[in-house]
Structure formats: structure tokens, C-alpha cells
N, C-alpha and C positions, 0 to 999 in steps of 0.2 A: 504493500500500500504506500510506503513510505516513497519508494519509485516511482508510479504512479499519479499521488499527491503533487511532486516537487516537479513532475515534467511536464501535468496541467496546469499549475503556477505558473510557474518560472516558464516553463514555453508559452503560455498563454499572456505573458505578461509583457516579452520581445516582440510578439504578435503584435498587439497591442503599442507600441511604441513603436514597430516598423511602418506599422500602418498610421500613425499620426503623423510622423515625417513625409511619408508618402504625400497625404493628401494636404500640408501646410502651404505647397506654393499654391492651392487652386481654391485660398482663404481670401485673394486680395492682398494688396499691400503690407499689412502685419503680419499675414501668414507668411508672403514672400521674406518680410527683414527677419522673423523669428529663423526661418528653413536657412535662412544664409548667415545668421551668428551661427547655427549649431552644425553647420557645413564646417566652422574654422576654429581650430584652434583657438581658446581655450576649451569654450563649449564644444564641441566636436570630442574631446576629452575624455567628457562626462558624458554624452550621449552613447559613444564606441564603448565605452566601461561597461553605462548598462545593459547594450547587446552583448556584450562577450563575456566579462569575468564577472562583475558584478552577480547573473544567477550562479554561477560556479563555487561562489564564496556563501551567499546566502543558502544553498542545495544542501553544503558539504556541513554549514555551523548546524542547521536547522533538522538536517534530517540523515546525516555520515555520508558515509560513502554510497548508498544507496541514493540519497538527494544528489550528489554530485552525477552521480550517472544518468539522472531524471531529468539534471539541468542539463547537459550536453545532449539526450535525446528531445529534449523540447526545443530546444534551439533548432536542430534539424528538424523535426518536423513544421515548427514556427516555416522554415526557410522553403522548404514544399509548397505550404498553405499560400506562402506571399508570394513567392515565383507563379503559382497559377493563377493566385488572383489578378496579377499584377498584369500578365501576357493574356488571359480574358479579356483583361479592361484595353488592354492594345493588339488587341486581333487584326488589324489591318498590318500592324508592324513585325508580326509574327509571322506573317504569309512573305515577307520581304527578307531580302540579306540580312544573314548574321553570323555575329561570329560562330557561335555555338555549332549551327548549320555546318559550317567551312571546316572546324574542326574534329568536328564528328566524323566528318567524309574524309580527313588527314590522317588520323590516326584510329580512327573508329569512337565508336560511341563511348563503353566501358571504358576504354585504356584516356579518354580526355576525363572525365564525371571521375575516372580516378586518383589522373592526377593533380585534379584543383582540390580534392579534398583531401590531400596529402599533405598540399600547402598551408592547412590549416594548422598543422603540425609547430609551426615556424608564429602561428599567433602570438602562443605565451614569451617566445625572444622577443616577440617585437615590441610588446609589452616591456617588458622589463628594457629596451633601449628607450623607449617614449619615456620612463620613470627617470633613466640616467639623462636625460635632457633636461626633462623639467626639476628635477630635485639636484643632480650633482654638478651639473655645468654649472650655475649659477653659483655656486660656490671660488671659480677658476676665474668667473668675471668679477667676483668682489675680490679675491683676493690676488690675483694676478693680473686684473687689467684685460682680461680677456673678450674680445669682440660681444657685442651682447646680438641678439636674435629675435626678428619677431616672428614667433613659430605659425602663427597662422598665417605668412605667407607661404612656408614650409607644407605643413601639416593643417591639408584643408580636402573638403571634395568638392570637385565639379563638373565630374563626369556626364553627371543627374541630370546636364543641359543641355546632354551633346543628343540631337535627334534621332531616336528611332533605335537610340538605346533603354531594352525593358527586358524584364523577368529576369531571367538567369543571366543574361550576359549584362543588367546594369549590374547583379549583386553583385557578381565577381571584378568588372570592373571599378566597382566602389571600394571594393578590398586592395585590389590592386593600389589605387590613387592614392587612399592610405596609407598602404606598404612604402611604397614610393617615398613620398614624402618623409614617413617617422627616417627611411633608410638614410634619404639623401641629407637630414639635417645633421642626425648620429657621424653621416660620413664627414661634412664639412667643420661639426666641433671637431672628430677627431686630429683634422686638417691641422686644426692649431694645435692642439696637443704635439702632434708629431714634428712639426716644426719648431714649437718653443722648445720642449726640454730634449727633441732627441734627432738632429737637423742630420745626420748621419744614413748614407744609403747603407741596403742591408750588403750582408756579404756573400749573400746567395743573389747573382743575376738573373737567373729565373725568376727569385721574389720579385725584384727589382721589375724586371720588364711587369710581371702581371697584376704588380699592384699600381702599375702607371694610373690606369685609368679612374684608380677612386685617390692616389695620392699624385696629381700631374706636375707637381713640384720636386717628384721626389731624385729628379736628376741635377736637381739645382741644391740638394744638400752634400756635405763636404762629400768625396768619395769616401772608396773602404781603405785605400794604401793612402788617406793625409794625415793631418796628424791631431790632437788635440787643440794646436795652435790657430789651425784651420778651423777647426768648430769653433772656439771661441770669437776668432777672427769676423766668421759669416755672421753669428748673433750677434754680434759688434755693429757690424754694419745694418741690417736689417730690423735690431728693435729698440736702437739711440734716439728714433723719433716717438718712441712709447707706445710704438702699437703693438699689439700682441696677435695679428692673424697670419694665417698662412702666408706662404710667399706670394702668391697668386691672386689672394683675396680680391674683390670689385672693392671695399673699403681702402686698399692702396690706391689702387688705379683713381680713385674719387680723390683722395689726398694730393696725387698727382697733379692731376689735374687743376685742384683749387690753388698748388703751388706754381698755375703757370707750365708746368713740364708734361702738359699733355699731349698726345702721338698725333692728332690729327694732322699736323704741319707738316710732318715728317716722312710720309707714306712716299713722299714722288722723291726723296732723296736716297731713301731704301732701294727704290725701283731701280734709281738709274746703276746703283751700283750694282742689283743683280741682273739689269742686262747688258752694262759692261763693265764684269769682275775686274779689278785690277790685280798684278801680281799670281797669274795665272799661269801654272805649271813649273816642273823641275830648276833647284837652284845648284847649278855647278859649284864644288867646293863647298857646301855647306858644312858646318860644325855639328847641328844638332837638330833633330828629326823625332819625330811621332806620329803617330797615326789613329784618327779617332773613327768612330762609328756609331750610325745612329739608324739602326736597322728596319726599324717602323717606317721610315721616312728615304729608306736608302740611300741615306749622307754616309761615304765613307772619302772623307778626303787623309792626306799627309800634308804635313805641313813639317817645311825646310828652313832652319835660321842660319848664319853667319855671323857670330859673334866674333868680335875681337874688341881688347884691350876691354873689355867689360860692357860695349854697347852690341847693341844690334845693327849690325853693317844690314845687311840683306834679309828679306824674306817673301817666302812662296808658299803656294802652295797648288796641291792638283788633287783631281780625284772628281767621281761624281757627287753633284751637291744639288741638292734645291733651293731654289730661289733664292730663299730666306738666309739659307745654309752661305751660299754665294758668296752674297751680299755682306753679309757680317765675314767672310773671308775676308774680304776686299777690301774692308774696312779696318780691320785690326791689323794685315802688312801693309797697309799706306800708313797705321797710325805709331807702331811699333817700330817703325826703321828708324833709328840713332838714336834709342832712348836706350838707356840702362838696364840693368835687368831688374831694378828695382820699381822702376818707372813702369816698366813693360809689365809689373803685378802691380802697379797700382793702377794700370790700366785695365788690367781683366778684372780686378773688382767695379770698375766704374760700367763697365759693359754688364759684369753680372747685374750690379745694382739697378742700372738701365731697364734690362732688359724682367724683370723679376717684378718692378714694381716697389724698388725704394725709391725716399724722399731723394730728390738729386741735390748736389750742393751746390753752393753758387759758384755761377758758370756753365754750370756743364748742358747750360740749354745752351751757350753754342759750341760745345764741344764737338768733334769730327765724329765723336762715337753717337751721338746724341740720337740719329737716324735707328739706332739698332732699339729705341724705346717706341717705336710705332708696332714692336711683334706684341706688346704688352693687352692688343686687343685681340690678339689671337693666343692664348695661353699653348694653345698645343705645340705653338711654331718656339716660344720660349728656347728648349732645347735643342732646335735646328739653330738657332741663333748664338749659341753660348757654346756651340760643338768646335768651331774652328780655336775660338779661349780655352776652353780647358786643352784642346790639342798641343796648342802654342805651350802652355805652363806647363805639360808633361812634359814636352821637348824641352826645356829648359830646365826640369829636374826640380822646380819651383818649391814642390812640399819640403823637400831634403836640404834646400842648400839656403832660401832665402831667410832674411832674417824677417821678422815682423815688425810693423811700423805703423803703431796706432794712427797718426796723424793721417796715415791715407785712407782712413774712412770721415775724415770730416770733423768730426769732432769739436 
């Protein structure tokens, strides 16, 4: 009975609140602003509690483990009852394309109905990521200064608007839009985490490559052969203006920008250098060589210096490059010829800095590197841009031999 009791409650009761959100936009204007606070973050919060864990907790105090099992079978049945009423009520749109339809003929009926409720599996994490947003980040922004968030642009739905989505393929893509969002906010706190206290690539390149795409920064942290000096050195340069976000963040880019140092000026002077590269191909007698790679984008050039008496006589480089890649070639051996080798790293930080999205120091809007801060509205291009720099500093032995010199980050 006790199973029974808690799965006509408690299913009966997600029923009951599935269907008041249901019908809130078709109230008129209050019903429209109520349905759109409880689409967003915060209220969205409270509403997703009481469909999912809220019966799960009241099931379990109220009636053991037998209520726990009444509340998760109420919910599924809740979710039957709403799916059919819901594609009743939109019969014209059930006779037309859907997803559901497309995937069912993909993979078959059984094998898709099984694997979305699989994914339901992955609820309770996401649960508990949505908790570490709202209760533990905020802790990181009082006391470290860290970017703050406003989660309902994050963690909101708006699927519910998009035409001719009903029954089963709006429920699941309402969970999806959810997922999404609790995932990608979890992803972007972590951003800053990963960059304030631990700015270091891993030492496995496979990690490296496959965690590009939720950490796209993460080649612009020190490598694995630098040294301590380098770590301190990059959060040196990167958080003396007291921001605390990833390297990447649109909160730099906005700083940029109000500093005067925004890319929009800059795009035709980038261009001209990557369609005519300067310092293009093998340098006879050169001193010292390296060779970088940037395999996503198929940049692998060498780059050739000639050092003598301590400056940089000569430099080249060859290899295939894109655009971007080019271009910031072309730029760092016209800017590196006769400068020192100390000169020649205080130049690849100012190109890092450029290109990353720090505050620039005065001057360096008309610096010759200044063109290499127009990638900064294409985050992905970042590391095409920064690939011929770190080249250049390998071939110079840079971690191992140079001394450190706060003064070249501005200070």
C-alpha cells in the first residue's frame, strides 16, 4: 500500500504541476510573465526540484524505500499521462516531422525510448553540479575575487517556443536545454578554477588535445617541460589587473575594449600580413631551430634564428600555416630581428598577452605586435596565433636559460 499511496501522491502531484506550467502561457499576460520567471533561473530551480527530487525525498522520509520506488514510478507514469495528453491536444503536429519519428527509423524504436531513459541516470550528477554553482562558487567570488554569474542566462528553458515542438520530443528536449545549460555554466566556473590556481597543461597530450574543447585556453597555460618561474610569471601577467577569469573570458575582451585596445581596427592589418607573410622559408647558417605543431588546424611550421653576440641577427620560418598561423609568423620575425634574447621574451609575452585577452600596457596599441589582438574575437584561432611564439622560445631554449624580469609584465 505504502507503494501504491506514494506513487498516486507524488505522481499525481508532478501531474498536477506539469500541467499548470503547461497551460500558464495560454492565461494572458500574467500567465505568460509567471511561465517565463519559472523558465529561469532562480525559479526554474524550484520548479525542476519539484518535478525530480523533491517526490524522491518526501517518498523515501514518508513512506522508506517502498515511497521512494512509488515516487520514481509516479513520475513515469505522470510522464505517459502528459506526453499523450499533451500530443492529443497537438494532433495536427503529430501527423508532421519529428524528431522522435527520424529517430525511431535510425536506430529503431526500443534501442532510442532506451537510450533517453538511460540518460536519466546522469539526473542526480547534475543535480549535485547545479548545488556546487549555486552554494560553492559563490564562496570563490567572495573570497577570491572571482567573476560573478547570472545563472538565468545560463540555466533557463526555451525550447517550449520553438514551433511544433510537443509531447515526447518537447519533454526530452526541455531536459536536454536544462542539461545544457546546469553543464555549460559548471564548465565555465570551472574555466576559472583551472586557470587561477592550476594554469599548467597536463602531461598527458591526449588529455590535452581532448579537453580543448570545454578548456580552449588550455594551450595558453605554461607547458609541461617550463618551469615554476613560468607559472608564476603567466599569473603575473594575467591577474595584476585583479580579474580573476579564465584567459579567454568575454569579461577580458569587454575590459579590452573599454581600455581603448579593442581588435576591431586591427583585422585589415592581420590580413595583409597573412597574404603577404614576411620572412618566408629556410634560413642558411642559422644557430637555432624548433619546430611546432598545431594539428586541429594543420599548422606545423619550423622556425630558424641566427643569433650572434647575444641579439637576433636573422629569422625565418616555413612550413604549412593558416592564415592566422601566417600572419602572427610574419609578425614576430619582422619584430624579433636585433633584439636581444631578453627583448625577444618580452616580446612573446606581449603577443601572449595580446592575443589571450590581457589588459595591454601603454603603448602597445601601436605596437607592430598589436594586429595579433584582432584573433581575441575568435578564441579558437588564439593558439594558431601564439604557435609561431612559443616555436620561436623553444628554439631559443627560453625556459632553461633566460633569467626572469618582472618589469616586463608592466607592473
Amino acid at each position: 500500500m505504502d507503494f501504491l499511496t506514494a506513487m498516486a501522491f507524488l505522481g499525481g502531484g508532478v501531474l498536477v504541476l506539469a500541467a499548470i506550467l503547461t497551460l500558464l502561457p495560454s492565461l494572458g499576460r500574467p500567465g505568460r510573465a509567471v511561465a517565463d520567471a519559472l523558465s529561469r533561473a532562480p525559479l526554474l530551480d524550484a520548479a525542476m526540484s519539484l518535478l525530480t527530487w523533491v517526490p524522491w525525498v518526501v517518498g523515501a522520509v514518508v513512506w522508506g524505500w517502498l515511497g521512494l520506488a512509488g515516487a520514481l514510478a509516479g513520475q513515469v507514469l505522470a510522464y505517459f499521462v502528459w506526453v499523450t495528453a499533451h500530443e492529443l491536444a497537438w494532433r495536427e503536429e503529430t501527423r508532421g516531422p519529428r524528431i522522435v519519428k527520424f529517430v525511431n527509423r535510425a536506430i529503431g524504436r526500443w534501442r532510442n525510448h532506451t537510450a533517453l531513459w538511460a540518460t536519466m541516470i546522469a539526473l542526480p550528477i547534475l543535480w549535485a553540479v547545479r548545488l556546487g554553482e549555486a552554494v560553492a562558487y559563490p564562496f570563490l567570488v567572495w573570497f577570491a575575487g572571482f567573476p560573478r554569474y547570472r545563472h538565468g542566462e545560463w540555466v533557463n528553458l526555451t525550447r517550449h517556443k520553438f514551433r511544433g515542438l510537443v509531447g515526447h520530443d518537447l519533454f526530452w528536449c526541455l531536459y536536454c536545454d536544462w542539461m545544457t545549460g546546469v553543464y555549460s555554466l559548471g564548465a565555465d566556473m570551472l574555466r576559472n578554477v583551472e586557470s587561477f590556481w592550476c594554469p599548467i597543461r597536463f602531461g598527458d597530450e591526449a588529455k590535452n588535445r581532448h579537453t580543448r574543447s570545454v578548456f580552449p585556453d588550455v594551450d595558453l597555460w605554461v607547458p609541461g617541460d617550463g618551469t615554476m618561474e613560468d607559472v608564476e610569471e603567466l599569473m603575473d601577467c594575467m591577474y595584476a589587473d585583479g580579474q580573476r577569469s579564465w584567459f579567454g573570458h568575454p569579461e577580458r575582451m569587454e575590459a579590452l575594449k573599454d581600455a581603448g585596445g579593442g581588435p576591431e581596427m586591427l583585422d585589415s592589418a592581420l590580413l595583409a600580413h597573412s597574404r603577404d607573410p614576411h620572412n618566408r622559408g629556410e634560413l642558411p647558417g642559422h644557430t637555432h631551430s624548433a619546430e611546432g605543431e598545431m594539428p586541429l588546424c594543420g599548422d606545423a611550421i619550423r622556425v630558424e634564428l641566427r643569433v650572434e653576440d647575444g641579439r637576433i641577427a636573422a629569422a625565418r620560418w616555413s612550413g604549412p600555416a593558416c592564415p592566422v598561423c601566417a600572419a602572427s609568423a610574419s609578425i614576430m620575425t619582422e619584430a624579433i630581428k636585433g633584439r636581444s634574447l631578453v627583448e625577444a621574451r618580452s616580446l612573446f609575452r606581449q603577443a601572449r598577452r595580446l592575443a589571450i585577452g590581457g589588459r595591454p600596457h601603454p603603448g602597445e596599441e601601436d605596437s607592430p605586435l598589436a594586429p595579433i589582438a584582432a584573433v581575441r574575437r575568435a578564441p579558437a584561432r588564439i593558439n594558431c596565433a601564439l604557435l609561431p611564439w612559443h616555436t620561436m622560445r623553444s628554439a631559443l631554449g627560453m625556459t632553461a636559460v633566460l633569467p626572469w624580469h618582472g618589469e616586463d609584465c608592466g607592473r
